[in-house]
Each structure stands twice: as C-alpha cells, then as structure tokens.
Rosetta silent file (secondary structure, phi, psi, omega in degrees, C-alpha in Angstrom):
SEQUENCE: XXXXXXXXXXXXXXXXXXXXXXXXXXXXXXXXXXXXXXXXXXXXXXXXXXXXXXXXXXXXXXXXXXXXXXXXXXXXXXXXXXXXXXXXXXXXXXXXXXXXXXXXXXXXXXXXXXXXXXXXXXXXXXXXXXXXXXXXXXXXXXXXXXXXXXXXXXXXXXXXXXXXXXXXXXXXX
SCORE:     score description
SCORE:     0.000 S_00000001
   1 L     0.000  139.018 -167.979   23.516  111.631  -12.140 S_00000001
   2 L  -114.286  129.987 -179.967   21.606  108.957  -11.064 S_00000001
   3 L   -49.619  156.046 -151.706   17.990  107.482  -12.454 S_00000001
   4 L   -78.025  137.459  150.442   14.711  108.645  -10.574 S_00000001
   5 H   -39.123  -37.599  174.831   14.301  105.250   -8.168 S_00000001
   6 H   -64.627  -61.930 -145.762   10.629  104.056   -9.787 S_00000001
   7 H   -45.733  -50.126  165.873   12.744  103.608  -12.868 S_00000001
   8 H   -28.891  -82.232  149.113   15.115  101.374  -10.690 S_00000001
   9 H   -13.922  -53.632 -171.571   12.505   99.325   -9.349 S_00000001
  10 H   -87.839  -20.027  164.959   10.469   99.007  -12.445 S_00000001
  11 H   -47.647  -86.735 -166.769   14.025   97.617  -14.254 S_00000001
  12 H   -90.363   33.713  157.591   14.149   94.977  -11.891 S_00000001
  13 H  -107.613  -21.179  126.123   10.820   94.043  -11.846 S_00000001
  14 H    -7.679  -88.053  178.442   11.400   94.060  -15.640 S_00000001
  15 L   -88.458   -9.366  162.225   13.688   91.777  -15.526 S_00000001
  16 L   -75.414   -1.293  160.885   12.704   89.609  -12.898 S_00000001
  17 H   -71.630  -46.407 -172.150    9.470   89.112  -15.140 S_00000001
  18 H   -73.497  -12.518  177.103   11.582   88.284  -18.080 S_00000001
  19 H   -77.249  -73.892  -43.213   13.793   85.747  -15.933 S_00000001
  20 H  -144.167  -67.396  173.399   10.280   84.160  -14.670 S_00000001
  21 H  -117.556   36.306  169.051    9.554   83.598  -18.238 S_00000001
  22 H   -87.609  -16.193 -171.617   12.690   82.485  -19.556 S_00000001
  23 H   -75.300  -18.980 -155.562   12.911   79.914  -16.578 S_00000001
  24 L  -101.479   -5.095 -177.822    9.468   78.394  -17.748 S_00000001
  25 L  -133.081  -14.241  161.828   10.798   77.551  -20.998 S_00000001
  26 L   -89.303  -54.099 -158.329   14.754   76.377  -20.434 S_00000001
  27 L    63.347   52.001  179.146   14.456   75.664  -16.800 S_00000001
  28 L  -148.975  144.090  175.920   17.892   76.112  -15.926 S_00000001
  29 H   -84.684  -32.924  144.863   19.064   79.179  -13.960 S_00000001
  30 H   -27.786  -62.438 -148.883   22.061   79.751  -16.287 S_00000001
  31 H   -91.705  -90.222 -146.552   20.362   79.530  -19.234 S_00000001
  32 H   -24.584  -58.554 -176.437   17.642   81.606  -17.679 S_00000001
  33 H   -47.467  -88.049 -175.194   20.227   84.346  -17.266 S_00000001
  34 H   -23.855  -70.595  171.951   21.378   84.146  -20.743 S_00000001
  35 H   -17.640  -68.708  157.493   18.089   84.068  -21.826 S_00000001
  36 H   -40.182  -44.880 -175.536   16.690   87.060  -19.877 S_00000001
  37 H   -76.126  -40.499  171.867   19.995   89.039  -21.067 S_00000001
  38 H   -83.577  -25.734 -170.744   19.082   88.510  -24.569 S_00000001
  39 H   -76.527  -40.195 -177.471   15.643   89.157  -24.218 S_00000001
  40 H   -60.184  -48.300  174.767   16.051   92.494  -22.265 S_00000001
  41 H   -29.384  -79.473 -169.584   18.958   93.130  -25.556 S_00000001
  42 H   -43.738  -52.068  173.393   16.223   92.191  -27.859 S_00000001
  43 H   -50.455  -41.367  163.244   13.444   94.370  -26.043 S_00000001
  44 H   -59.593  -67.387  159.398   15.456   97.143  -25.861 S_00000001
  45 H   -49.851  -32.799  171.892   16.616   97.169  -29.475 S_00000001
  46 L  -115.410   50.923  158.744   13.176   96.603  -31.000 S_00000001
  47 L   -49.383  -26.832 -163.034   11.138   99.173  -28.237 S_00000001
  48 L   -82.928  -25.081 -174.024   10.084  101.024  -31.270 S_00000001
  49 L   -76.324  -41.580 -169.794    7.851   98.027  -32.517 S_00000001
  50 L   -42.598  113.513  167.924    5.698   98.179  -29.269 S_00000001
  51 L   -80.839  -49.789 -145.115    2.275   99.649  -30.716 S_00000001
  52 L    74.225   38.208  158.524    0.197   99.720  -27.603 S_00000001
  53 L   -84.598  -24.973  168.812   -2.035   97.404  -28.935 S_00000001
  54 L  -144.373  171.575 -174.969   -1.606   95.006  -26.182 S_00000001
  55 L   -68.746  144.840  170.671   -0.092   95.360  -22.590 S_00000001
  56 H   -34.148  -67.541 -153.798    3.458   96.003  -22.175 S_00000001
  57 H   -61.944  -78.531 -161.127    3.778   92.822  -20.450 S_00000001
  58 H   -43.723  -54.533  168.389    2.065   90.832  -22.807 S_00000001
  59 H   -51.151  -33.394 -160.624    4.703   92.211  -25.796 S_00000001
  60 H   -65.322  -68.573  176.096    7.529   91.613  -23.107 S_00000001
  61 H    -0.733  -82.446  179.254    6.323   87.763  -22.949 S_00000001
  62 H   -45.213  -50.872  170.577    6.526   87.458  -26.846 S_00000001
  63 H   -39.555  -53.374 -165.344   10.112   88.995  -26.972 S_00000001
  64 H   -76.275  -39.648  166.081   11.048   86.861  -24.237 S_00000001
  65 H   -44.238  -34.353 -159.496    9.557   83.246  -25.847 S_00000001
  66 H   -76.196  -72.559 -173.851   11.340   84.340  -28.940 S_00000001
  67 H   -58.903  -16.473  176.230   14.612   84.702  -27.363 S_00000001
  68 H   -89.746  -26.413 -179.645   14.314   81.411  -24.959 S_00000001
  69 H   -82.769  -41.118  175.555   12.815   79.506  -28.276 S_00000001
  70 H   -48.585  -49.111 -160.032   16.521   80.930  -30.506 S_00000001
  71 H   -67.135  -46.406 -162.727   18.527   79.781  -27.037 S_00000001
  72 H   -73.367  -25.842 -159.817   16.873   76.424  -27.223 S_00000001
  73 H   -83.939  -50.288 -167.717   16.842   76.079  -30.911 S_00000001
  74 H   -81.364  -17.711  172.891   20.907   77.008  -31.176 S_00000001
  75 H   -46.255  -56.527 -126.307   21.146   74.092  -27.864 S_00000001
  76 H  -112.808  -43.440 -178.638   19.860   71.657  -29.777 S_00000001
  77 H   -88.517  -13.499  168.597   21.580   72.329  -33.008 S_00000001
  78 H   -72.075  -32.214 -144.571   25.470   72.798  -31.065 S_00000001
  79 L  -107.424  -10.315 -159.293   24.295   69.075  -28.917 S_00000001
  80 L  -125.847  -10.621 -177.357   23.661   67.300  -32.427 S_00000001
  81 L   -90.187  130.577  169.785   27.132   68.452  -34.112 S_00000001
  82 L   -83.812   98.308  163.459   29.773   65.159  -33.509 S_00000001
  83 L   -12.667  109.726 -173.811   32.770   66.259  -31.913 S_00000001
  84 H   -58.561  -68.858 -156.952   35.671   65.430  -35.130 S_00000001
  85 H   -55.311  -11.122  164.850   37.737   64.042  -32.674 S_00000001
  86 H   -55.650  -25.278 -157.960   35.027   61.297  -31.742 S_00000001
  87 L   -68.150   83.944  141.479   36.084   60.000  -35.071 S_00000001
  88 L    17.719  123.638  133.649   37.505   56.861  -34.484 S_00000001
  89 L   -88.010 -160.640 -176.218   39.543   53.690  -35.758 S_00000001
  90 L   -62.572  -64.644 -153.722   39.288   49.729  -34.712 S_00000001
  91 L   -61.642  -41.627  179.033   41.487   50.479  -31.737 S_00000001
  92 L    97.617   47.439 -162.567   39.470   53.622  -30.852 S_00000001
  93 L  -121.221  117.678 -154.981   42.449   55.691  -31.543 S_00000001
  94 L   -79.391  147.777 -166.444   40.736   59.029  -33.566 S_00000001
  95 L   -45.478  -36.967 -176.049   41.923   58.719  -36.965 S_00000001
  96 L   -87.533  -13.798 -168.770   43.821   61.541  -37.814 S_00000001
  97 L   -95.597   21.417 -168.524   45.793   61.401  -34.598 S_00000001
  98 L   -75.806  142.301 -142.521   46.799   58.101  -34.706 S_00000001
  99 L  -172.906  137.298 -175.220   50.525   57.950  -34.527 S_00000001
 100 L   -73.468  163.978  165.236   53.871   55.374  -34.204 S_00000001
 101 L   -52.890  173.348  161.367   55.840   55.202  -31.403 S_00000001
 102 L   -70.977  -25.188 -161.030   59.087   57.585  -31.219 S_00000001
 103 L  -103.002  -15.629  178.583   61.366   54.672  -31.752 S_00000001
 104 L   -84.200  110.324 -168.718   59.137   52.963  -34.302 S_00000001
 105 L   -69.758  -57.234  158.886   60.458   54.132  -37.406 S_00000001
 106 L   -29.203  -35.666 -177.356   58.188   51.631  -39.789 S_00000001
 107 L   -89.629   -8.401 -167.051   55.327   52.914  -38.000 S_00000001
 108 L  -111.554  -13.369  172.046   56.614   56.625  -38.428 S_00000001
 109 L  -115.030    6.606  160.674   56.956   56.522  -41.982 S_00000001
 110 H   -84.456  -48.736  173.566   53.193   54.698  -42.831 S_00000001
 111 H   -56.719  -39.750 -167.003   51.573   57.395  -41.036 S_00000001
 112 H   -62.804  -54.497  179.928   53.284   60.116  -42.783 S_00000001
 113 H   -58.967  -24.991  166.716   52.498   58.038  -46.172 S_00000001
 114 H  -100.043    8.197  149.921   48.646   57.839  -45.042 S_00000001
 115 H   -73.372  -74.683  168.581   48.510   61.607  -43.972 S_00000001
 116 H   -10.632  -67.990 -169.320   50.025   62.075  -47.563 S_00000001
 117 H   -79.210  -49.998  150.801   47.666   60.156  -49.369 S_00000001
 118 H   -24.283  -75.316  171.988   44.755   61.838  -47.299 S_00000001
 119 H   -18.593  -72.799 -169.851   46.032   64.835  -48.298 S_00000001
 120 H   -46.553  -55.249  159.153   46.537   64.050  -51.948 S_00000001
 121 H   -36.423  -46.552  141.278   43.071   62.617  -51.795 S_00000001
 122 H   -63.464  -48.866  167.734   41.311   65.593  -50.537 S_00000001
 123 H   -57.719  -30.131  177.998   42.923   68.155  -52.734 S_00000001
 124 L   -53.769  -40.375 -174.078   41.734   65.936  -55.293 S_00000001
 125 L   -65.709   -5.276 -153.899   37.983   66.600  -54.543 S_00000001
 126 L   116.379  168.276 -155.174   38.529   70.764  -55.330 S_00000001
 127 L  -111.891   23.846 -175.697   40.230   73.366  -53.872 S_00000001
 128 L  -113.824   -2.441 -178.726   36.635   74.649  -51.256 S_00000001
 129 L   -72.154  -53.349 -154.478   37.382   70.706  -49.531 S_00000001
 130 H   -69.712  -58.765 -164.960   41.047   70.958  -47.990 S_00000001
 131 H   -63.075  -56.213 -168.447   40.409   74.135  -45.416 S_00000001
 132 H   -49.919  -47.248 -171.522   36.770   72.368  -44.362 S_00000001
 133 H   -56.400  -47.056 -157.365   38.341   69.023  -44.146 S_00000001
 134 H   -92.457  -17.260 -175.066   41.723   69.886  -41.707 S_00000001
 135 H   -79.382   10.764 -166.374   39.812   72.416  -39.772 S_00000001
 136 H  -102.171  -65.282  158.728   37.309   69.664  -39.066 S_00000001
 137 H   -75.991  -47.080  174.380   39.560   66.776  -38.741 S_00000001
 138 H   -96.135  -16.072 -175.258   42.618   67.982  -37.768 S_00000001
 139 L  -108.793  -47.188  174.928   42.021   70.977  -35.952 S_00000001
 140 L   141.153  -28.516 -110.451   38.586   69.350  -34.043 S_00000001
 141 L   -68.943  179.903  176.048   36.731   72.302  -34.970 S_00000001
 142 L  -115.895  178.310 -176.049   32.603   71.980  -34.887 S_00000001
 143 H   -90.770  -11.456 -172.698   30.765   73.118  -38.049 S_00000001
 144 H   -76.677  -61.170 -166.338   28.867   76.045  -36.962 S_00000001
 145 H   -43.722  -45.006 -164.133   32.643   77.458  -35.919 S_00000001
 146 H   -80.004  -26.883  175.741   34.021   76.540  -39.350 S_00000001
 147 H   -66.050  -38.172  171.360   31.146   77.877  -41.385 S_00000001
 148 H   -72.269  -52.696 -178.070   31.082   81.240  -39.459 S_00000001
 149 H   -59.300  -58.333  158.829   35.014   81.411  -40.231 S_00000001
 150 H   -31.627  -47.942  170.562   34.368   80.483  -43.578 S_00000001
 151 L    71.667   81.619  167.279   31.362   82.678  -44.302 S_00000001
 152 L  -139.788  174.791  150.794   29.479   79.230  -45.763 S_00000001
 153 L   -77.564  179.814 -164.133   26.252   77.536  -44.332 S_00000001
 154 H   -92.270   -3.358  169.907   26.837   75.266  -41.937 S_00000001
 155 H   -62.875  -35.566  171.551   24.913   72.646  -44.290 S_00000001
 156 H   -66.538  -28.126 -164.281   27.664   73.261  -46.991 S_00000001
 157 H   -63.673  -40.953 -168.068   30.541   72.732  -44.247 S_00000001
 158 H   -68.443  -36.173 -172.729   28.754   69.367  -43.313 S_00000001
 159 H   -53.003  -68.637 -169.142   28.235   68.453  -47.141 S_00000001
 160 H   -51.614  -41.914 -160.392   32.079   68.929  -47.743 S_00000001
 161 H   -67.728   -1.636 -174.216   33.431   67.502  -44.537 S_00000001
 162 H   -71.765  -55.414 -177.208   31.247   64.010  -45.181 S_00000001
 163 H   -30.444  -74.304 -164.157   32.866   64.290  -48.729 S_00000001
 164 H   -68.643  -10.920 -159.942   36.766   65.046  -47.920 S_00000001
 165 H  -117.222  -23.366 -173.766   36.115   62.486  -44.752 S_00000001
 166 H   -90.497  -22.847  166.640   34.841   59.592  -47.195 S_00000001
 167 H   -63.712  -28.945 -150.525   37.764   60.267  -49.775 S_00000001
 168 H  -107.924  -44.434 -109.721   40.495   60.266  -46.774 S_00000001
 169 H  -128.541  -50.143  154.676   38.946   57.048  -45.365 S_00000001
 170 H   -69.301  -23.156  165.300   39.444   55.662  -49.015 S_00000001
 171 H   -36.744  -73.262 -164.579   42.713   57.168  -49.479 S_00000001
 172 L   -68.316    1.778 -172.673   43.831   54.854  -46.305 S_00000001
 173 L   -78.707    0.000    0.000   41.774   51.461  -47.417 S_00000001
C-alpha cells in the first residue's frame, strides 16, 4: 500500500525546505545532505515536542539550525585533532615509525632498544596511559575514535596522550 500523494509531495517539500536551510548554514551540498538527513531524523524523533505554538515551519527551522550548528560544531572539533602520524623527528620521519634498514643490524637493534624504553617509560606513568598512548601513536588513531572505544572524554584521552607522548620523547633523549 502506497501513501495518499499530498503526503508525497508535502515530504519533499519537507525536505527540500530543510535542505534550503541546512545549505544556508554549511554551504556545501554534501554536508547539506547530511545535514538535512539528520534534521528530518531529529524532527521525526522529537514530533511530539511540536506544541503549535508557532508554525510548523518555523519549529522545522529550529530543528534544522540545531542539527547544521552539531554538524558544524563536530567539523570543527574532527579539523583541530593532529593526525599522530604528523608526529615527527629532525628528518621528518614520524617517530614511532622510524626504522633501520633490513641489512642494518646496529640500526635494528637501537630502535628496538628505544621502542623498549618507550614502552618501559609509559607503563611507568600507570596502567590507564599504555592503551591511549599505542592507539594514538602507534596505531594513528584520532582522539574522539579512542575515547569512544575507551568510553573516556576525549579531554582525558588528550590529557594522557600529551603525558605518555612527553615521557616516550624523554625515554629516547
């Protein structure tokens, strides 16, 4: 069975409102999408608040600014997290992956003794340091990811990994 046609109609004039005024606040047609898709989510799920106190339209608005200010808001805080692998030495070789030749044996047993002493060095700080540290450093991971895996904020993940990253960095001095 198929919905009455108005219904049809009034959907995508619906949602072609809600693109209209998610585009006015990303200004990207992607994001717009995204946007629009949460805000129709969001609209949907809280239908029940709409009093009739103001115009439909006018509540749709407010739903949709909400959900286009959260898209912009989570933009802004994923674009400001530093890739771990940006992390660097002199050479511009990132720290943990830095790594001897195959035939250079001298060079194959320092790194192993300065992953070691990283290690050693991190375990040292406490035993909530080690998973935040290699999933950070060694696996690349961003902080939002490791804090959601974690079930921490993502303020503690950034506290430890500065920690466990300034201990490893002294480890290797």
């Amino acid at each position: 069975m198929h919905a009455p046609a108005n219904l049809d109609v009034d959907l995508d004039r619906t949602r072609a409102y809600v693109r209209s005024v998610a585009m006015k606040y990303v200004r990207n047609d992607q994001d717009a999408e995204d946007v629009t898709q949460d805000a129709m989510l969001l609209a949907h799920r809280y239908r029940e608040s709409f009093r009739g106190e103001s115009r439909f339209s006018t509540w749709l608005y407010r739903v949709t600014a909400t959900a286009a200010l959260m898209f912009l808001r989570r933009q802004r805080r994923l674009s400001r997290e530093i890739p771990a692998s940006g992390t660097t030495d002199e050479e511009g070789t990132p720290w943990l992956e830095r790594a001897a030749a195959p035939t250079d044996l001298r060079g194959e047993v320092i790194a192993r003794g300065e992953l070691h002493l990283v290690s050693e060095a991190v375990a040292k700080l406490g035993a909530k340091y080690p998973a935040v540290f290699w999933k950070r450093y060694g696996e690349g991971r961003t902080e939002t990811e490791i804090a959601r895996e974690l079930g921490l904020s993502v303020a503690a993940v950034k506290t430890r990994a500065f920690r466990a990253r300034q201990a490893a960095i002294a480890a290797t001095r």
